[in-house]
NUKE-721010 format. One record per residue: residue number from 1; residue in three letters; x, y, z of N, C-alpha, C in turn. Coordinates in Angstrom, 3 decimals, always signed. Atoms other than C-alpha are relative to their C-alpha. Example, Ala and Ser with C-alpha at 12.3 -4.5 7.8 and 13.67 -1.06 7.14 Angstrom:
# residues 2
<r n="1" res="ALA" n_c1="+0.890" n_c2="-1.190" n_c3="+0.000" ca_c1="+12.300" ca_c2="-4.500" ca_c3="+7.800" c_c1="+0.900" c_c2="+1.200" c_c3="+0.000"/>
<r n="2" res="SER" n_c1="-0.820" n_c2="-1.190" n_c3="-0.060" ca_c1="+13.670" ca_c2="-1.060" ca_c3="+7.140" c_c1="-0.770" c_c2="+1.090" c_c3="+0.730"/>
This chain:
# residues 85
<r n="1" res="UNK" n_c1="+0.773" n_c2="-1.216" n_c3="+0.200" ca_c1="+2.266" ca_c2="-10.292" ca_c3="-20.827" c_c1="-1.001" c_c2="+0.138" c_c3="+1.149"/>
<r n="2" res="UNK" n_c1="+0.503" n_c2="+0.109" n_c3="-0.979" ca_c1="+0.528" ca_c2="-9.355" ca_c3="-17.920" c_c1="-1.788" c_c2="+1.110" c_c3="-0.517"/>
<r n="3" res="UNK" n_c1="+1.156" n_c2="-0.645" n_c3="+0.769" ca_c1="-3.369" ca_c2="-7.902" ca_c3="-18.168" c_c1="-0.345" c_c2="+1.362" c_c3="+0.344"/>
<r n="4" res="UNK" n_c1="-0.151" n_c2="-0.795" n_c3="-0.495" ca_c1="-4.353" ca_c2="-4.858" ca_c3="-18.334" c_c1="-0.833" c_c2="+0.617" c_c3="+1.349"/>
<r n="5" res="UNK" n_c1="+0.557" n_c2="+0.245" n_c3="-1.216" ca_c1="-5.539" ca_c2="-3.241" ca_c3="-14.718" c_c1="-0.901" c_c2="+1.556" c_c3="-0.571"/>
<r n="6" res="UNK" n_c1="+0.718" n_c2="-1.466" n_c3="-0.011" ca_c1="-8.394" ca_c2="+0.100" ca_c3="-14.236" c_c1="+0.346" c_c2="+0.422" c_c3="+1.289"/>
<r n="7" res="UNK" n_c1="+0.426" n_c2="-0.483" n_c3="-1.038" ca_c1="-8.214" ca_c2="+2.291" ca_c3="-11.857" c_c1="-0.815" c_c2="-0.060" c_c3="+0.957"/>
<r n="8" res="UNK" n_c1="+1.466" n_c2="-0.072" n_c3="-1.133" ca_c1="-10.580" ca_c2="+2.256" ca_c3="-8.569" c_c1="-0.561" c_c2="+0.926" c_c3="-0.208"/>
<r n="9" res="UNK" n_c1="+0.398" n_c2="-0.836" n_c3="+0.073" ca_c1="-11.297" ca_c2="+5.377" ca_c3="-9.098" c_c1="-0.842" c_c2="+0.755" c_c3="-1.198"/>
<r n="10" res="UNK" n_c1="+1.134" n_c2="-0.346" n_c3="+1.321" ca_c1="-12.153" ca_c2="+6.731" ca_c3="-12.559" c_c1="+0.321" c_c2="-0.922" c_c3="-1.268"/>
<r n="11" res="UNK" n_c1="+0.389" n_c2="+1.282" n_c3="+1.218" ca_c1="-12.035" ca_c2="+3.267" ca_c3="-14.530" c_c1="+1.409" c_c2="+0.117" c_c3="-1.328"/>
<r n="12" res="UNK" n_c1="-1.090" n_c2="-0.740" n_c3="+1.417" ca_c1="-8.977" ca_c2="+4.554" ca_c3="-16.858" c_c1="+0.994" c_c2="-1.252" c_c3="+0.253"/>
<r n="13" res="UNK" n_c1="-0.584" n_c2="+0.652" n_c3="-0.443" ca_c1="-6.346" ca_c2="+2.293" ca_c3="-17.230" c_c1="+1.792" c_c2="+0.061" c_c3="+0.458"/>
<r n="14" res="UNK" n_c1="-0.797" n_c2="-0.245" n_c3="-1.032" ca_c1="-3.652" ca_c2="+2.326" ca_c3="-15.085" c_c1="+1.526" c_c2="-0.523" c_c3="-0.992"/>
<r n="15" res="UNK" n_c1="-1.620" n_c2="+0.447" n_c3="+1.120" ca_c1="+0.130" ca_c2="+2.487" ca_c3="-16.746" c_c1="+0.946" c_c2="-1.175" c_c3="+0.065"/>
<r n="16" res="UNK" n_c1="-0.308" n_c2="+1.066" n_c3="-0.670" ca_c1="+1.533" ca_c2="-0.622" ca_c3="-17.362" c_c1="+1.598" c_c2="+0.054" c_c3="+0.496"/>
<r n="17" res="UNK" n_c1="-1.288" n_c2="+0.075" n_c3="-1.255" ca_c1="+5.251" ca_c2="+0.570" ca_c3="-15.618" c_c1="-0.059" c_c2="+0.219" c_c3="+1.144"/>
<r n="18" res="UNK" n_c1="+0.033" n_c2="+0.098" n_c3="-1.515" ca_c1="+3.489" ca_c2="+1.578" ca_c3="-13.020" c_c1="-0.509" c_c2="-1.477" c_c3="+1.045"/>
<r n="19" res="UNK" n_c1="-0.454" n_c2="+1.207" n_c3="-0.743" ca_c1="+2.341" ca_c2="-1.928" ca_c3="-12.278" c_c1="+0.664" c_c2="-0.869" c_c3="-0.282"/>
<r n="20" res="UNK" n_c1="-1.324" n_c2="+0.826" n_c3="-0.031" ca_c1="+5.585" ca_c2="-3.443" ca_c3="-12.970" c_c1="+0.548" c_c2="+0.532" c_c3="+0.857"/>
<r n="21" res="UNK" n_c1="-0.880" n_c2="-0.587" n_c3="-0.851" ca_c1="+7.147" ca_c2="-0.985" ca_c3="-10.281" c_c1="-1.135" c_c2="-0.689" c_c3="+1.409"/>
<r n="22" res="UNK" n_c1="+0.674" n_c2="+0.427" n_c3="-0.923" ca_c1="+3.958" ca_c2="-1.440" ca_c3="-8.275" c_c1="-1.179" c_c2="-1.371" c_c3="-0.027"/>
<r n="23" res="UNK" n_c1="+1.107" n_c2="+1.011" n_c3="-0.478" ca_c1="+2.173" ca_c2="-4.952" ca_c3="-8.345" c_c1="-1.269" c_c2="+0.005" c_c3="+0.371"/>
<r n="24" res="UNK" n_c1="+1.332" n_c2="-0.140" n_c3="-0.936" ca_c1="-0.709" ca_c2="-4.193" ca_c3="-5.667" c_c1="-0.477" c_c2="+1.168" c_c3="-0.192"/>
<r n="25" res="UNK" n_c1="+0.684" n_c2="-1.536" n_c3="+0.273" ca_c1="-1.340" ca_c2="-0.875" ca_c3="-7.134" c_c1="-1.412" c_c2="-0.317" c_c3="-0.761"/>
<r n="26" res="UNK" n_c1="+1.425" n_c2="+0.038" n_c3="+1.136" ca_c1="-5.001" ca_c2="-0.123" ca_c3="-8.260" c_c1="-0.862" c_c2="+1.120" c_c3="-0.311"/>
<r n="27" res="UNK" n_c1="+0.314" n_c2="-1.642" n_c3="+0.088" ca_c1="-4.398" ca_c2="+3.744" ca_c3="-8.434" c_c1="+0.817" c_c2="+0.451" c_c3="-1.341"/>
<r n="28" res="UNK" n_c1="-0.707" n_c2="-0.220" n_c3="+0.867" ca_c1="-3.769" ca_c2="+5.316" ca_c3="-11.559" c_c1="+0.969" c_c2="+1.162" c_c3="+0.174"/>
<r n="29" res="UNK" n_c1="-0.716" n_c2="-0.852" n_c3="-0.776" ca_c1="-0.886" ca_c2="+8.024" ca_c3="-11.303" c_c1="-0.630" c_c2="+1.433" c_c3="+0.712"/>
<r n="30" res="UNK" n_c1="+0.762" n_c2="-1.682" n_c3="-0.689" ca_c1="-3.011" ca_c2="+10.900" ca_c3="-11.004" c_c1="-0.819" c_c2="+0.062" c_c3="+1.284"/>
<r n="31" res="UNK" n_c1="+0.898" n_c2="+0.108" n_c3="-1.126" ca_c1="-5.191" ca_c2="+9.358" ca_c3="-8.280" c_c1="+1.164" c_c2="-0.512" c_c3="+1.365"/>
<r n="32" res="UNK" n_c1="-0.905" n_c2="+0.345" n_c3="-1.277" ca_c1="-1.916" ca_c2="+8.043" ca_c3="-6.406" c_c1="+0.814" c_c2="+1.150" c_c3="+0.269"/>
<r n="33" res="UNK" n_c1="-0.632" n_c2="-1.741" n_c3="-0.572" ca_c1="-0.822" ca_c2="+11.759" ca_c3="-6.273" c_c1="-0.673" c_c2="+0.215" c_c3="+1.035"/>
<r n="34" res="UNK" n_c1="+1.473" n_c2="-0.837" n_c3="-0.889" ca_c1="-4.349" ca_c2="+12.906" ca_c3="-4.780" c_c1="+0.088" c_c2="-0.786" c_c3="+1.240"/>
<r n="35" res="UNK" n_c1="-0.266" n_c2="+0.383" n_c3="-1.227" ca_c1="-4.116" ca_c2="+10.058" ca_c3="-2.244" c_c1="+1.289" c_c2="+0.073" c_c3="+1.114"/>
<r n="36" res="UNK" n_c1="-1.181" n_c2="-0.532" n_c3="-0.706" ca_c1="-0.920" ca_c2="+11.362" ca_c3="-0.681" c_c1="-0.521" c_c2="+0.482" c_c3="+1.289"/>
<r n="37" res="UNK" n_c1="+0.108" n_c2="-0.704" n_c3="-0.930" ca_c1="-2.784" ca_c2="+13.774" ca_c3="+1.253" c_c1="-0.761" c_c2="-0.597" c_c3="+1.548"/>
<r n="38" res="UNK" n_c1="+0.527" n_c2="+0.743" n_c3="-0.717" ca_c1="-4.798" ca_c2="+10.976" ca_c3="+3.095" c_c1="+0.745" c_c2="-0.977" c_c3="+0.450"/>
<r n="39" res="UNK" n_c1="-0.915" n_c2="+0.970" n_c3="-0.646" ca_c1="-1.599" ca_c2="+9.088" ca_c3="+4.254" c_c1="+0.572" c_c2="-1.303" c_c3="-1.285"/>
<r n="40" res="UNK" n_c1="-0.424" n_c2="+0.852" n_c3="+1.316" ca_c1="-1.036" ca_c2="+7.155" ca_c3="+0.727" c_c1="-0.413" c_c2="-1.447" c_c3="-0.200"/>
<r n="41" res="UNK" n_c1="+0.362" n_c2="+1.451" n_c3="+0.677" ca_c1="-1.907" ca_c2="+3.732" ca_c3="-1.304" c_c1="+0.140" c_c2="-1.029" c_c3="+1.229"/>
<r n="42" res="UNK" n_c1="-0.803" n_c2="+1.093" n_c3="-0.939" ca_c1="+0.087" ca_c2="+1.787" ca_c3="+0.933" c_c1="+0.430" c_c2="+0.380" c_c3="+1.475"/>
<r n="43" res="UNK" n_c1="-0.225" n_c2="-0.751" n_c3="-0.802" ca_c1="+1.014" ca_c2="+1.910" ca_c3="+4.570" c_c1="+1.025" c_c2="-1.451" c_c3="+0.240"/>
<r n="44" res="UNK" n_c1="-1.395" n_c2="+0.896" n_c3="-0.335" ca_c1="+4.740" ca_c2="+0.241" ca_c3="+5.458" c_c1="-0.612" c_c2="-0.496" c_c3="+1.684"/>
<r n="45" res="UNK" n_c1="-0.451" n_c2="-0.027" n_c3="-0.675" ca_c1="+4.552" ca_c2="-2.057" ca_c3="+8.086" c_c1="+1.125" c_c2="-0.498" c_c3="+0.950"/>
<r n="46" res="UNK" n_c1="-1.293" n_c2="+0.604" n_c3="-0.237" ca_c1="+7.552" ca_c2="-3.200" ca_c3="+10.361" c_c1="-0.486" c_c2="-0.868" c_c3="+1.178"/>
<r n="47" res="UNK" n_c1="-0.189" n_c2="+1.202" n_c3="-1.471" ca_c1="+8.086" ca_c2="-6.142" ca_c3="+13.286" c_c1="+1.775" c_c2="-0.114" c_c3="+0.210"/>
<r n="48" res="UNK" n_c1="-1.604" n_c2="+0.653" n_c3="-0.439" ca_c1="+11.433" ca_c2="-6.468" ca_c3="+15.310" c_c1="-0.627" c_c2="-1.445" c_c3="+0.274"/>
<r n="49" res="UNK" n_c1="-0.339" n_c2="+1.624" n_c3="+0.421" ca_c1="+12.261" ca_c2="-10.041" ca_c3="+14.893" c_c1="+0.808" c_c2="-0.084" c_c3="+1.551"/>
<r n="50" res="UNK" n_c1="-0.793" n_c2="+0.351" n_c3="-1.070" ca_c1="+13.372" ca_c2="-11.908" ca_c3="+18.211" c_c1="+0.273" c_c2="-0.814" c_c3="-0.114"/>
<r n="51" res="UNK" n_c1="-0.260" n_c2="+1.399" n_c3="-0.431" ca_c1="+15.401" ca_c2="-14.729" ca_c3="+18.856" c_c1="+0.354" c_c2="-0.718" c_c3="+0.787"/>
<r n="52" res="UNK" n_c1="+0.225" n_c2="+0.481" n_c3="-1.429" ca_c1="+15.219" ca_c2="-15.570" ca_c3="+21.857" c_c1="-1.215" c_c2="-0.923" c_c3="-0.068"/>
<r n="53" res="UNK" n_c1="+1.015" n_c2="+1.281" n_c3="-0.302" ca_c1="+13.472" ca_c2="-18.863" ca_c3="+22.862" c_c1="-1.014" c_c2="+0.716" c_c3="+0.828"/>
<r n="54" res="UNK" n_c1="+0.568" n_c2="-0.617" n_c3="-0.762" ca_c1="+10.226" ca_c2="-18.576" ca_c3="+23.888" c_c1="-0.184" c_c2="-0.349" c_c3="+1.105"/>
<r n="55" res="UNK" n_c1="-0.109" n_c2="+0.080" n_c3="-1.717" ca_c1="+9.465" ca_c2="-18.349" ca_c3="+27.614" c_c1="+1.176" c_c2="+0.501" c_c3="+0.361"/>
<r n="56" res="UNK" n_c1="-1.341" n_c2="-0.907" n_c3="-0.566" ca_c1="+13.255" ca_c2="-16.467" ca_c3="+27.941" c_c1="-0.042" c_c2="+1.154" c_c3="+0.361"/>
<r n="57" res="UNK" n_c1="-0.281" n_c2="-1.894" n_c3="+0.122" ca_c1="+13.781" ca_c2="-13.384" ca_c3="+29.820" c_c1="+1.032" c_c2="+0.906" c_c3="-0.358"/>
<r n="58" res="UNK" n_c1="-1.090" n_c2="-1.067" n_c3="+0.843" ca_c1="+16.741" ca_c2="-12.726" ca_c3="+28.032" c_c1="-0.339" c_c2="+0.715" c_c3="-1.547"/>
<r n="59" res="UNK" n_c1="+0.925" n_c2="-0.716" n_c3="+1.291" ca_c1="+15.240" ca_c2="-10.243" ca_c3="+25.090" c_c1="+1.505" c_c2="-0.145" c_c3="-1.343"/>
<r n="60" res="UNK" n_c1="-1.053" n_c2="+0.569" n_c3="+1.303" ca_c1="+17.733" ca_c2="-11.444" ca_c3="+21.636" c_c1="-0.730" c_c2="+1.015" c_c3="-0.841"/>
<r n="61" res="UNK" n_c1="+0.716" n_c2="-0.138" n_c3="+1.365" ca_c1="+16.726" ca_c2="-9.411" ca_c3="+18.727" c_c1="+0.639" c_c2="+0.128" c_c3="-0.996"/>
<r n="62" res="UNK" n_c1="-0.770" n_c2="+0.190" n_c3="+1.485" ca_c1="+17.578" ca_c2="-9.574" ca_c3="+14.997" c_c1="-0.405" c_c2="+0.674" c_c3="-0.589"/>
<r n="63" res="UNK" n_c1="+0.423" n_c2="-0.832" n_c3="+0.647" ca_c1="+16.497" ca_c2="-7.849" ca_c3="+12.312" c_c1="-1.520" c_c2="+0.595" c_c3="+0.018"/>
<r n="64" res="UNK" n_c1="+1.539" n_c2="-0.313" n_c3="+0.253" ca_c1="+13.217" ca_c2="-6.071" ca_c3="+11.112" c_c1="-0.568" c_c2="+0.066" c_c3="-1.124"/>
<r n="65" res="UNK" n_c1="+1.054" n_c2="+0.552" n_c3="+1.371" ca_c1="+10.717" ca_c2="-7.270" ca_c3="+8.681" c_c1="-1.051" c_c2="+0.520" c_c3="+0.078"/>
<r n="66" res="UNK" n_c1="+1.001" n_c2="-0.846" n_c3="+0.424" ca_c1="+8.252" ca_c2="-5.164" ca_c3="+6.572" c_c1="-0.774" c_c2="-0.383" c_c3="-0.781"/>
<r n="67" res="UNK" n_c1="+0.738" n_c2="+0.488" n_c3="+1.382" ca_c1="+5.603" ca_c2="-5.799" ca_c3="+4.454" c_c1="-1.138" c_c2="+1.264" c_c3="-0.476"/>
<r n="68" res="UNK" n_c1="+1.117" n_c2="-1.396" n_c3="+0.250" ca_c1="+2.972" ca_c2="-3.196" ca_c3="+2.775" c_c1="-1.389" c_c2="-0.676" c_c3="+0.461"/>
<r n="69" res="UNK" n_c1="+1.679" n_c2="+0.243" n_c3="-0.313" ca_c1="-0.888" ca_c2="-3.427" ca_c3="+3.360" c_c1="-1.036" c_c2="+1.450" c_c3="-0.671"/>
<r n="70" res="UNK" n_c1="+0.961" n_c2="-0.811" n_c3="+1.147" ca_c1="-3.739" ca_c2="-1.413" ca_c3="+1.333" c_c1="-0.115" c_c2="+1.062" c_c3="+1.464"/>
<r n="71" res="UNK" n_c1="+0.293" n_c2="-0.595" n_c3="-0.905" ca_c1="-4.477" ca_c2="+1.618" ca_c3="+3.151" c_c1="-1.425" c_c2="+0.043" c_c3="+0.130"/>
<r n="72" res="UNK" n_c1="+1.494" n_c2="+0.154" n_c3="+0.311" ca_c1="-8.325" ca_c2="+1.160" ca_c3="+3.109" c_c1="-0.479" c_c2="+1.404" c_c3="+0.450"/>
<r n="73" res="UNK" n_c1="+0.633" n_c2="-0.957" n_c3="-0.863" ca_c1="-8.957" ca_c2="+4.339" ca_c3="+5.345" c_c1="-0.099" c_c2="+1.075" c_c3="-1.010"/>
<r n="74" res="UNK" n_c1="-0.395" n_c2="-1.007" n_c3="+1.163" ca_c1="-6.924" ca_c2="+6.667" ca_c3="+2.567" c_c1="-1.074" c_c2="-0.489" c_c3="-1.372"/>
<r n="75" res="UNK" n_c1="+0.826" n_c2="+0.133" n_c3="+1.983" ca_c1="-8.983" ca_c2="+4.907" ca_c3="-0.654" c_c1="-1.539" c_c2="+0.375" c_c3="+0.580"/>
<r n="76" res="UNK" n_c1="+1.000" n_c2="-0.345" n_c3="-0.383" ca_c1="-12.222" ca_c2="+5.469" ca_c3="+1.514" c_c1="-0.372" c_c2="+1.387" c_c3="-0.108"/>
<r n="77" res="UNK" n_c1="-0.118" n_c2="-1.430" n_c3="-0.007" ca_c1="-11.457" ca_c2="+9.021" ca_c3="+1.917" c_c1="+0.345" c_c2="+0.678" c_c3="-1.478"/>
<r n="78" res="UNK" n_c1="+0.082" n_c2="-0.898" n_c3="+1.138" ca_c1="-10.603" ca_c2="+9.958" ca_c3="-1.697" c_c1="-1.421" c_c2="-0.818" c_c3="-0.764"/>
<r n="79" res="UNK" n_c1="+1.004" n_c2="+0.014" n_c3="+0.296" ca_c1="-13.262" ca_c2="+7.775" ca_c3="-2.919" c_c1="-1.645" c_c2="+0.899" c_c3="+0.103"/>
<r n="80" res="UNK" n_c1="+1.162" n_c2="-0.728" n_c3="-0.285" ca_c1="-15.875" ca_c2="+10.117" ca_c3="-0.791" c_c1="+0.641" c_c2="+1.612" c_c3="-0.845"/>
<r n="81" res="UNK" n_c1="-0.308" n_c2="-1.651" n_c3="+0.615" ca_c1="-13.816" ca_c2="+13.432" ca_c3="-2.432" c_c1="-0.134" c_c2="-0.253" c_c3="-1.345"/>
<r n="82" res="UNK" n_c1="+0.251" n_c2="-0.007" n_c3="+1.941" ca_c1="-14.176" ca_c2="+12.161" ca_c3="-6.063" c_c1="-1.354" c_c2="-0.144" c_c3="+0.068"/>
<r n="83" res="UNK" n_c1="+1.391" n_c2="+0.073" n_c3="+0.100" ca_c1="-17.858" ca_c2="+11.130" ca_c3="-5.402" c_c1="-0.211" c_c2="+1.788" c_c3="+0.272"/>
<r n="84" res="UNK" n_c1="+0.862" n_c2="-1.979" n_c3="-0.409" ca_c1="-18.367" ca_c2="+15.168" ca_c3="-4.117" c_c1="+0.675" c_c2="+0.806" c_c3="-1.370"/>
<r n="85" res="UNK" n_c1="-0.663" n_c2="-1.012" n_c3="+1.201" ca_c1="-16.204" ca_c2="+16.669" ca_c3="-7.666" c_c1="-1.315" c_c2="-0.492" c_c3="-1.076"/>
């Protein structure tokens, strides 16, 4: 049973399928709508993968690996538009 989470925003608590879909979420749905317009919750990012030894100037590459990261800039920015409603 996992516990339950609030929102950052207006303290409500946040649905628990949405954090079974989303883990690192700490927006409830209505506030992860509104942050859309500020570039969203999360921001994807990627790395090409090389394998090539290092010091080689022959460039090898393999796949590409992503991971998410909080968008801090976007929760800053709706935080200051819910403080002004």
């Amino acid at each position: 049973m996992t516990k339950e989470r609030f929102c950052e925003i207006c303290k409500q608590p946040i649905d628990p399928e949405r954090v079974e879909v989303l883990p690192d979420t700490h927006l409830c749905t209505r506030h992860a709508h509104e942050i859309q317009k500020f570039g969203g919750e999360f921001r994807l990012i990627s790395h090409q993968e090389r394998t090539n030894k290092p010091g080689s100037l022959k460039k090898n590459f393999g796949g590409v690996s992503t991971h998410t990261v909080r968008n801090e800039e976007a929760m800053r920015k709706l935080r200051e538009e819910q403080g002004k409603s």
